[in-house]
BAFI-81254 format. One record per residue (C-alpha): x, y, z. Coordinates in steps of 0.5 Angstrom, whole numbers, plus 500, padded with zeros to 3 digits. Example, Ala and Ser with C-alpha at 12.3 -4.5 7.8 and 13.67 -1.06 7.14 Angstrom:
2
525491516527498514
***
This chain:
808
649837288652836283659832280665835282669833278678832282683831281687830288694833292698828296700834301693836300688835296684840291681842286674840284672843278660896277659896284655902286657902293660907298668906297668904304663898304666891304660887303666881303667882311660879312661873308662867311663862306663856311657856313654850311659846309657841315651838318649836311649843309653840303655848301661848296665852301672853297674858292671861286668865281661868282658862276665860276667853273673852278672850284677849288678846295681841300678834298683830301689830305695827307700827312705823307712827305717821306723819301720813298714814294710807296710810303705815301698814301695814294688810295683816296680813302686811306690818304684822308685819314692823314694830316689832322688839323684844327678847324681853327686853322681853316680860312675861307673867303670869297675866292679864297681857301686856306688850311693849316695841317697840324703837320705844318703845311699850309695849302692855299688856293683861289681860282679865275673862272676856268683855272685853279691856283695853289700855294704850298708852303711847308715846313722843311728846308732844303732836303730836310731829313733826306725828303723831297716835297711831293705832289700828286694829281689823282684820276678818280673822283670823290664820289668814284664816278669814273667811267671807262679810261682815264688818261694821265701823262707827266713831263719829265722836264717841265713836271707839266700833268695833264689828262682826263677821263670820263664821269657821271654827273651826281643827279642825272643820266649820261656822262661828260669828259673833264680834262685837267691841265697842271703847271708848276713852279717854285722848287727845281724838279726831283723826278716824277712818275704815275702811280696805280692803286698803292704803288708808284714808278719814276720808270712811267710818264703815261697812265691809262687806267680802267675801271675795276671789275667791281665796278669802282675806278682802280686808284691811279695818277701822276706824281711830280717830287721837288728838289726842296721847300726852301719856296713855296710850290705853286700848282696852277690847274687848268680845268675844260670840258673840250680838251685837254689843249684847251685846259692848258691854254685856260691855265697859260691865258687866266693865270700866266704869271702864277702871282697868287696875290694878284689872282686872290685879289681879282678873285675878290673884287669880282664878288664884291663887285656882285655884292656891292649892289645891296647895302644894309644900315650896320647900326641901331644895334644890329647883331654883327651875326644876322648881317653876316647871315645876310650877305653870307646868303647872297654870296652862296646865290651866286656859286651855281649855276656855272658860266661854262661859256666856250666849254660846251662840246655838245653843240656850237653856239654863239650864246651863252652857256650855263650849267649846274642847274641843280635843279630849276625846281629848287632855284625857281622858288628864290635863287633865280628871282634874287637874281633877276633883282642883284644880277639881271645881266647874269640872269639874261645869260642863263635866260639866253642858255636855257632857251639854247639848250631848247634850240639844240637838244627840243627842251627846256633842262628841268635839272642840268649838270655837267652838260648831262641832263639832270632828273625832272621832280616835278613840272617843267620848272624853266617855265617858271623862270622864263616867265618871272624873267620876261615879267620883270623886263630881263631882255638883254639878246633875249630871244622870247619868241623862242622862249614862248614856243619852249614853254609851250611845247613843254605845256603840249607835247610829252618827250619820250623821257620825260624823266629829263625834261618836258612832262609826263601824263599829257594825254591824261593831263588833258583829258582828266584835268589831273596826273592820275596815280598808275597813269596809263602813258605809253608815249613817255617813261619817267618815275611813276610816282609824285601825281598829286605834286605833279598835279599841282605843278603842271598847273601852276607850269600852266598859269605861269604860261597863262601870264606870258601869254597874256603880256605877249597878247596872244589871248586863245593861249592866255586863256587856254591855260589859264583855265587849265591853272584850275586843274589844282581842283580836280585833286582835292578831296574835301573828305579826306582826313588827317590823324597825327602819328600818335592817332590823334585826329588833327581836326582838319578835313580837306587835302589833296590826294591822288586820284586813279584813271576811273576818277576814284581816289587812291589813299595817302597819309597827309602826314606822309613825307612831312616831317614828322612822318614816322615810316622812315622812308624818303620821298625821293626819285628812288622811292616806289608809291610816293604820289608827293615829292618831298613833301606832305600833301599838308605842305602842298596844301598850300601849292596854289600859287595862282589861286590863293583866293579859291583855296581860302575859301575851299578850306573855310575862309581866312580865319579857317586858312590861317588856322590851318596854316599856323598848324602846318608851322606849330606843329613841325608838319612843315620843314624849312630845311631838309632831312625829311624823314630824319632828324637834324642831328641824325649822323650819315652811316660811313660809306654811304652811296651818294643815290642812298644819302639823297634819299635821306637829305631832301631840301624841301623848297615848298615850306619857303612860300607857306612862310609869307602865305598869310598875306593871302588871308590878309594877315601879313603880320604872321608872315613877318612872326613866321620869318623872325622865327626861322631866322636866326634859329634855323639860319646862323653863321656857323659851319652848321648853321643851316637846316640842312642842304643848301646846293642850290643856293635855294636856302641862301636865297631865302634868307636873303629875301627874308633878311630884305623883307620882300618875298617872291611868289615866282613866276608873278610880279609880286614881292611880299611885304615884311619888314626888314632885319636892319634899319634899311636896305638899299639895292642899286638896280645894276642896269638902271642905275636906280637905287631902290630903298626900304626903310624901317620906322621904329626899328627894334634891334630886339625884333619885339617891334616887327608888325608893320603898322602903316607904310608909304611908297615914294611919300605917299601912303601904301596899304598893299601888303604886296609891290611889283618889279617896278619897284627895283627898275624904278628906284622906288622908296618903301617905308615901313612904320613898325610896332609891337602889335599886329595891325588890323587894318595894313594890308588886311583889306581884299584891295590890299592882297595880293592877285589871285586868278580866284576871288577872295572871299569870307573878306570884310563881311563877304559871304564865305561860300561864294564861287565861280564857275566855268567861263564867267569864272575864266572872264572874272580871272582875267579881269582880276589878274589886269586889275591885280597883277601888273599895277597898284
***
């Protein structure tokens, strides 16, 4: 999650940083914006924009309103152990944030794209009890990231506040500057003044405060008392990357008037406009909970990354520029790809954005936030998106020739610091066909852990390339890393085993496992990383001789997205597949949310560093697609079980109602497409097939105009009936467990008979799977041990990914 950089409230803190639907349908009455906001969800549940750079929410709080301004808590950590409140009393929708404290002040607050607005209303009439109502503006950050001076200077005459100062980013190297600009109205001006650590002066108006010498940010802001609290106070807070003047001048243009109805209300319609494309039948008996799930997971795809368009200081550019990406290797797997189906002008934006920041600073961000660069955990993971972008026909000011040559350079040349961007280990990728453990790399320098994962990303990095390439018509490098796609093999060991923790044999044989720069293998538990690994150590960045990142090589196991065909045979056939498959889920192995070595009731010790709770909560992003992996074996029925079992017991509309962190809108994503019943492997044009929660949904494409549609025959609101028995496509009959792109562009029909069996002939067929560059076999009769090799296999691949990927 990314720094959120805020400036803090005495009262109550606050400030981090076309709808082609029926009239009379408000997504927004689905939306439940607290859902993960505990339980180390670490949801952003205040209020802004979709892709907004204000967020505004209440951080900290405090009861202390009294006459003399050093009775008041200024130290953040003492001022949130003031003013208590019921969660009752805590309101939020979509561009809206309300608290009541048991004091009797509410605060509100909505926010334009670089601009916040509060309201205060409090209890006190007109100098009650002899107090001034009193606000104040903090110089440091939840998470103490302030760095050197921090400036802060208030008008005597108009209670204007303004500053800045400098920051790290949560995940990442470097530091941005943010600058704040607050303006205020409602009562008359008492006095104001500047406070350091625990005391205040009304003598001062300018602060410059420096870092102490332990290290953390020394307390200090600026104040600003009112005569009265006949009116609510309203604080309107500008925020810019560029300046302060550009603060003020975001605040003066984007809220001029300080109406707080009129902003909430544009704040609103702007979801609902991003919203209103998808609409779901409410009836059949439906719970009023899973459409809340549904719509409360779509709402969170569209909180990160942030528009930070004109707020870019590190290069000046006519084009779009986003931030927050946190990070690629979360968002590829279904955050980016939602996108591309519900908000394809956006994604066009990033798009535009990511191959930007490839103009001006050589690479492709793997993570980026807060204009630094954020950390690389695996491949290079803009590949992916770039590659499911232009696949699906995301084009609008889209230059992709350049785009082709960042991804290529990613493919081809190591950065110096590979632990921001690009990847690591080339010579040895090229030469070996693997990341060997205790790599020998003298040209770049990054973490040198995560090889087996590293491994198998660069060569689905590699085959995503492959793709584009081939659309481009550029056949050398579409077969060039196409054949490097295989490299996935070259880090399997068929003779490795796996004993539960309890020492009992699993009974499989066959796992990917690190490999040394001589060819021999290195040892690490399949078990290790996975979720009932019992070491009690994280496989993080800040891990030492973890060769999978947060995850198992059980979980991995199954990272052969291009290749499903080949890695079915390696493990024995469908039947042996699925077998495996259904052991990784039954028992506990994989984790669809996060906490990977801790459980889920697990409590976070009290002054825990952010690098420290990183460690521990880990969202595991690769447990999303082993969920739908069955349609591979021809088993597509199980993927739908799989998915009806997580959803709703792992995913609820409850403050604690996700599995666990969902910073990156990943886990929203997943809910959502799950919900919808089409499942992204990304990076390809196919959408797996499941049956949907409700009786249809419907997406109107908001380019085309074309509304797509999926239908339930025999719909079960008890979700007894959820195997799709036969199914057509535009009235005609459809067996293909699988559907492409055009399926959305071209407002097609899909209708899915449903039963309470699962069916041995829908989508069962090898006709019927989805591609793969490896044939599927041990299919229908075929024999089980049949292979392809060498450049006969490159020639079989090709065919079958024509055949398979781009048409029915």
């Amino acid at each position: 999650m990314a720094t959120r950089w805020a400036p803090a409230l005495c009262l109550v803190a606050g400030f981090l940083g076309n709808a082609n639907a029926a009239a009379d349908f408000d997504p927004l009455q689905y939306v439940d914006v607290l859902i993960g906001s505990t339980n180390a969800g670490n949801v952003f549940p205040g209020a802004t924009l979709p892709y907004g750079m204000a967020k505004a929410v209440a951080d900290t709080n405090s009861g202390s309103n009294q006459d003399d301004i050093n009775r008041c808590d200024f130290p953040k950590k003492t001022r949130v152990n003031h003013g208590n409140f019921t969660p009752a009393n805590v309101k939020a929708q979509p561009g809206y944030f309300s608290i009541l404290l048991d004091i009797g002040v509410r605060a509100e607050m909505t926010t334009t794209q670089h601009t916040a607005l509060f309201r205060f209303s409090l209890p006190n009439g007109p100098g009650a009890n002899g107090t001034y109502p009193f606000v104040m503006q903090d110089l440091s950050d939840l998470s103490d990231s302030r760095q050197d001076n921090g400036t802060v200077s208030v008008d005597p005459q108009t209670g204007r506040i303004s500053g800045g100062a400098k920051f790290l980013p949560s995940f990442g190297s470097g530091n941005y500057n943010a600058y704040f600009c607050t303006d205020f109205t409602g009562p008359a001006i008492q006095d104001s003044g500047i406070y350091v650590n625990s005391r205040a002066t009304t003598e001062a108006k300018d602060l410059t405060i420096s870092r102490s010498i332990n290290g953390y940010p020394l307390p200090g802001g600026a104040f600003v008392r009112f005569k009265d609290a006949t009116n609510p106070i309203l604080a309107r807070t500008g925020v810019s990357l560029i300046s302060t003047a550009q603060a003020c001048a975001n605040a003066e243009a984007e809220i001029p008037d300080f109406n707080f109805d009129s902003v909430t209300k544009a704040a609103k319609d702007a979801w609902t406009a991003k919203l209103s494309p998808i609409s779901v039948s409410t009836g059949g008996g439906v719970a009023q909970d899973l459409i809340t799930n549904f719509y409360s997971g779509i709402y969170r795809t569209m909180v990160n990354p942030q528009n930070y368009t004109g707020e870019n200081p590190l290069y000046k550019s006519g084009e779009p520029y986003f931030d927050s990406f946190y990070c690629l290797w979360d968002s590829f797997r279904s955050q980016i790809p939602f996108l591309v189906i519900l908000d394809p002008v956006a994604v066009a934006q990033m798009i535009r954005s990511l191959i930007d920041t490839y103009r001006y600073e050589g690479w492709l961000p793997d993570c980026k936030m807060s204009l630094c660069r954020g950390y690389t955990q695996g491949g290079s993971n803009a590949d992916n998106v770039l590659v499911d972008a232009y696949l699906k026909g995301i084009s609008d000011g889209i230059d992709w020739n350049v785009g082709y040559q960042a991804v290529v350079k990613d493919a081809e040349v190591e950065p110096y610091d590979w632990a921001t961007h690009g990847r690591g280990g080339l010579d040895s990728w090229k030469k070996l066909g693997y990341i060997p453990v205790q790599d020998l790399d003298y040209k770049g320098f990054g973490t040198m852990t995560r090889s087996i994962s590293r491994s198998l990303e660069y060569a689905y990095n590699d085959f995503c390339i492959s793709l584009m390439a081939k659309a481009m018509n550029n056949t050398a490098d579409q077969e060039k890393y196409l054949d490097s796609s295989e490299n996935w093999k070259n880090v399997f060991y068929s003779e490795q085993t796996s004993f539960l923790p309890s020492g009992v044999d699993t009974g499989f044989k066959g796992f990917f496992q690190a490999k040394y720069l001589n060819q021999t293998w290195a040892s690490q538990d399949p078990l290790t990383c996975s979720n009932i690994d019992t070491s009690g150590i994280a496989c993080s960045l800040q891990n030492t001789g973890r060769e999978t990142f947060e995850d198992s090589t059980w979980e991995y196991g199954f990272f052969v997205p291009q290749n499903q065909g080949d890695l079915i045979t390696i493990y024995g056939g469908p039947g042996e597949y699925v077998r495996r498959l259904d052991y990784l889920h039954d028992q506990n192995i994989t984790n669809i949310g996060n906490v990977s070595t801790l459980h889920r009731d697990m409590t976070i010790p009290k002054h825990q560093s952010f690098v420290q709770i990183l460690t521990l909560l880990m969202i595991q992003e690769p447990s999303f697609l082993t969920v739908f992996q069955y349609h591979y074996a021809g088993r597509p029925g199980k993927s739908a079980a799989r998915s009806h079992f997580y959803i709703p017991r792992y995913f609820n509309p409850t403050p604690g109602g996700l599995p666990g962190n969902d910073d990156s809108g990943a886990m929203g994503s997943f809910v959502a497409f799950s919900m919808m019943g089409l499942f992204p492997n990304p990076g390809q044009n196919v959408y797996l097939i499941t049956p949907p929660f409700f009786e249809s949904v419907n997406l109107t494409h908001p380019t085309t105009g074309k509304t797509a549609t999926i239908r339930n025959v025999n719909f079960d609101p008890t979700y007894q009936a959820i195997y799709i028995q036969s199914a057509t496509l535009n009235g005609q009959p459809y067996t293909k467990n699988w559907i492409d792109h055009s399926f959305f562009l071209e407002g097609k029909e899909l209708v899915l008979t449903l039963g309470r069996n699962e069916s041995a002939t829908w989508g069962t067929s090898v006709k019927d799977l989805p591609p793969s560059t490896g044939r599927y076999v041990g299919f229908n009769g075929t024999s089980s041990d049949q292979r392809l090799r060498g450049r006969s296999a490159l020639k079989y691949r090709s065919e079958a990914w024509r055949m398979g990927a781009f048409a029915h």
